[in-house]
Every structure is written in C-alpha cells, then in structure tokens.
C-alpha positions as CSV (number, residue, x, y, z in Angstrom):
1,X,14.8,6.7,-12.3
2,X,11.5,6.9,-13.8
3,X,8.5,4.4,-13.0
4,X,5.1,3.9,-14.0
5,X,2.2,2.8,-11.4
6,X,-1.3,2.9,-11.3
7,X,-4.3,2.7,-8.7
8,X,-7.0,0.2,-9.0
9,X,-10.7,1.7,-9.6
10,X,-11.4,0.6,-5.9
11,X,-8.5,1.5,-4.5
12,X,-8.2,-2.3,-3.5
13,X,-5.9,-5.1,-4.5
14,X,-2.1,-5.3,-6.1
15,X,-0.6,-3.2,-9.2
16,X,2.5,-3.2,-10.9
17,X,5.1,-1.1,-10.8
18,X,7.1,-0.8,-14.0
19,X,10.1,0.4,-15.3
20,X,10.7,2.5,-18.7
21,X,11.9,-0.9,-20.3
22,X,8.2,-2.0,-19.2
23,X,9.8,-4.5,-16.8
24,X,8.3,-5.0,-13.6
25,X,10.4,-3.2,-10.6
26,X,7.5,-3.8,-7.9
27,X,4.2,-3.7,-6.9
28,X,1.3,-1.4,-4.9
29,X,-0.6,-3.7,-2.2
30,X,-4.3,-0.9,-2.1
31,X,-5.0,-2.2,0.8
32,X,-8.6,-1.5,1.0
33,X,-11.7,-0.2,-0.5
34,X,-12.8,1.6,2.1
35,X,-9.8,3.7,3.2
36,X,-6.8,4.7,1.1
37,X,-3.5,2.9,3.1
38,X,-1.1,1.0,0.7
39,X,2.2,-1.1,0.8
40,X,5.2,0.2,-1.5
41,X,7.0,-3.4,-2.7
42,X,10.4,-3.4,-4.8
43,X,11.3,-6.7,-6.0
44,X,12.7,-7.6,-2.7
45,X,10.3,-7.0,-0.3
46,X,8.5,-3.9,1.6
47,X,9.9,-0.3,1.2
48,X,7.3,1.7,2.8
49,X,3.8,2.4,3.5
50,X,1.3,5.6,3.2
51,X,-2.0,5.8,4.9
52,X,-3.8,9.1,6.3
53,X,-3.4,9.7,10.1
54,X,-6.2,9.1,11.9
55,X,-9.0,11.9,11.8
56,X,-6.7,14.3,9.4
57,X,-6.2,15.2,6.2
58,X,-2.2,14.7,6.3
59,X,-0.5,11.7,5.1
60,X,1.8,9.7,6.1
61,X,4.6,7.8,4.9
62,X,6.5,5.3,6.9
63,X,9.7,2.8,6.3
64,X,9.0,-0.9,6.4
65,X,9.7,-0.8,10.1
66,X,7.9,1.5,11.1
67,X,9.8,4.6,11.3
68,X,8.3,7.7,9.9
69,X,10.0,8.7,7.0
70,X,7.6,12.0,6.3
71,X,4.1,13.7,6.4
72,X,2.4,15.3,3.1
73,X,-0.5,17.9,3.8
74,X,-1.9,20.0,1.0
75,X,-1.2,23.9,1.4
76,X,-3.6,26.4,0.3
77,X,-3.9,28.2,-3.0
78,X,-6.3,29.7,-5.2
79,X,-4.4,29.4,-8.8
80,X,-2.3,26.3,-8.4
81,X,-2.2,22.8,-6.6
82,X,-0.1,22.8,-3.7
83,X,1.6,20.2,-1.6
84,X,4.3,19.9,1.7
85,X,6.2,17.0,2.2
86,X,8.2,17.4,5.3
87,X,10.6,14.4,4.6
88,X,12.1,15.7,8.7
89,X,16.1,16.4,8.8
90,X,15.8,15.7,5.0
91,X,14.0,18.5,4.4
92,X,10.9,20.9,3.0
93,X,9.6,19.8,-0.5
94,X,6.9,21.6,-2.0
95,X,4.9,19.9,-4.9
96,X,2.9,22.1,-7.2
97,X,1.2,21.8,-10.2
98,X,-0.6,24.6,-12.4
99,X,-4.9,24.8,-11.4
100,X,-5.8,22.2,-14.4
101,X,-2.6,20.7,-15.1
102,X,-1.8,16.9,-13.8
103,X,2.2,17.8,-14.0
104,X,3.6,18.3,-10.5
105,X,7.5,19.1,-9.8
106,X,8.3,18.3,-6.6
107,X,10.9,21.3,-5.3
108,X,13.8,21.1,-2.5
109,X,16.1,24.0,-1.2
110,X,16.4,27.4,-3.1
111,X,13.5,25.8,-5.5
112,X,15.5,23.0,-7.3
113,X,13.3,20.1,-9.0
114,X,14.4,17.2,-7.2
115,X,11.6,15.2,-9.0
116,X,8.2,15.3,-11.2
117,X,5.2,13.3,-11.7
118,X,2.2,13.5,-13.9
119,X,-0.9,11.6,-14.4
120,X,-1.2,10.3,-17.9
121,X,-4.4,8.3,-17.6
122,X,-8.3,9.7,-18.3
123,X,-10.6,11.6,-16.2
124,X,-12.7,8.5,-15.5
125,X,-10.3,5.7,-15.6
126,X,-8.5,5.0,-12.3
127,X,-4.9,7.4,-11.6
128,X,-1.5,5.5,-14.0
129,X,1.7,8.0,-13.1
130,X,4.8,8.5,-14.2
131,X,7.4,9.3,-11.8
132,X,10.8,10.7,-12.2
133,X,13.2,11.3,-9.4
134,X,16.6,12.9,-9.4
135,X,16.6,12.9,-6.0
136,X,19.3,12.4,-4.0
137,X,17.5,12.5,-0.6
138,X,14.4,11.0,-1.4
139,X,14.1,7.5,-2.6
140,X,11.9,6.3,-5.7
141,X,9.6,4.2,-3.8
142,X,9.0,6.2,-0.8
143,X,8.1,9.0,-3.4
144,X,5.6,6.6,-5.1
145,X,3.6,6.6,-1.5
146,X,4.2,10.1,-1.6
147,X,2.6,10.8,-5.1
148,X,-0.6,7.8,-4.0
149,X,-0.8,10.4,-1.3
150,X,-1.7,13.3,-3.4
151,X,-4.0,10.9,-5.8
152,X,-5.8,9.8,-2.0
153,X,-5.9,14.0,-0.7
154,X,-7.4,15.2,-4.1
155,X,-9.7,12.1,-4.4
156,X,-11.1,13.1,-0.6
157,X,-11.6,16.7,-2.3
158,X,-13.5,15.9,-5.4
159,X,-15.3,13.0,-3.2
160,X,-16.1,16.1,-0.3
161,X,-17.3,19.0,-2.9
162,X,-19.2,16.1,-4.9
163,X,-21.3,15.3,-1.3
164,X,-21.6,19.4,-0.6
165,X,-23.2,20.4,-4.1
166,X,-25.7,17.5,-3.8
C-alpha cells in the first residue's frame, strides 16, 4: 500500500494522509511545536502514536492502547544513513539510505525489502513522503510513525550540528 503524508513547518497541527488515488486514508495529529510526539489516525480512529522517550534519542512507537509496538534508534555510519527498528517478536528492521540520498528501504530477515520511503519535497519546505509497504508484519500506519520518527531523529541532528558550528 503506498501513502503520501507530510509534516507541518512547526511540527504542530493535523495533515492528511493520502492514498495514490489522492483520496484521503487518514490524518497526522503534530502534536506540538515544541517536541516532536504525533497521533497516526486511519479513517476510523487512532492506530498508533510516536514520541521520543524521555531524555533519549530513541523513538518510540506505540498502539492506540498503549502497548509498545517498537523502538527506532539511529545506528552509526560514516557513508550511509542508518536506522533499527526493533518491532520486538516481529523482528530487526534496518532502514538505510545512501549519505545524500532521501530513499530509504526498510530491510527484514536475510535483507529482504519489506518496505521504502522517500522524501519528495525541498530542502526548505517542511518533510511530504511517500511510503510503500509490502509488509506482512508491519502495518502501514505504524510505519508512518516510524518514518515521522526518522524525519524527528535527523531534524534533532541538523538542529544539534547547526547550535555546535555557531
């Protein structure tokens, strides 16, 4: 299933979620300007939710009740992005893009692409994304939280190495 969603300049308010037929199939509740937790919405009601734990770097998504449903940290690398999403007895997915590229594959067991997302808006305009998941594990939405939670991790490292070259 492929959807398209976006953030909001300040990271605060509601955006669509849309479908390839440009038909809306949800909606993003930003939660707040000053942090970077959001709501996941299909059209019937709350999926899931993403906000950084406190006083970390990891992010976590959770099910509309609560439950954890994963944690995604950023791994180290010198020539690529890199990304864990331990999804628990689901699994291990690594997501990795190339150093400047905004295409990620998100990989399960014995490297299979279980899904991919890119960012197809501007430097300077707020993250749109495009997600596709062939996922039988992971579910569309909950990998929506997943993908606002790289957009959140690399926005808290351009906003960090902006404040340490000033």
């Amino acid at each position: 299933m492929e959807l398209y969603f976006r953030d909001n300049f300040f990271n605060a308010g509601y955006t669509e979620i849309m479908n390839h037929e440009q038909e809306q199939a949800g909606h993003l509740d930003l939660k707040s300007a000053f942090g970077s937790s959001l709501d996941v919405f299909d059209n019937s009601g709350l999926i899931c939710s993403g906000k950084f734990r406190m006083l970390s770097n990891r992010w976590e998504v959770t099910s509309a009740d609560g439950r954890g449903w994963g944690i995604l940290r950023a791994r180290m690398s010198f020539f690529s992005k890199k990304y864990e999403y331990d999804a628990g007895p689901r699994g291990v997915y690594d997501i990795t893009a190339p150093a400047f590229s905004q295409e990620y594959d998100i990989t399960g067991n014995a490297g299979k692409i279980v899904a991919s997302f890119r960012r197809t808006s501007g430097l300077f305009s707020s993250g749109t994304f495009v997600l596709d998941n062939q996922s039988e594990q992971l579910d569309t939405y909950e990998l929506i939280a997943v993908v606002m939670g790289v957009h959140a991790i690399n926005k808290r490292r351009n906003s960090a190495s902006s404040n340490s070259s000033s």
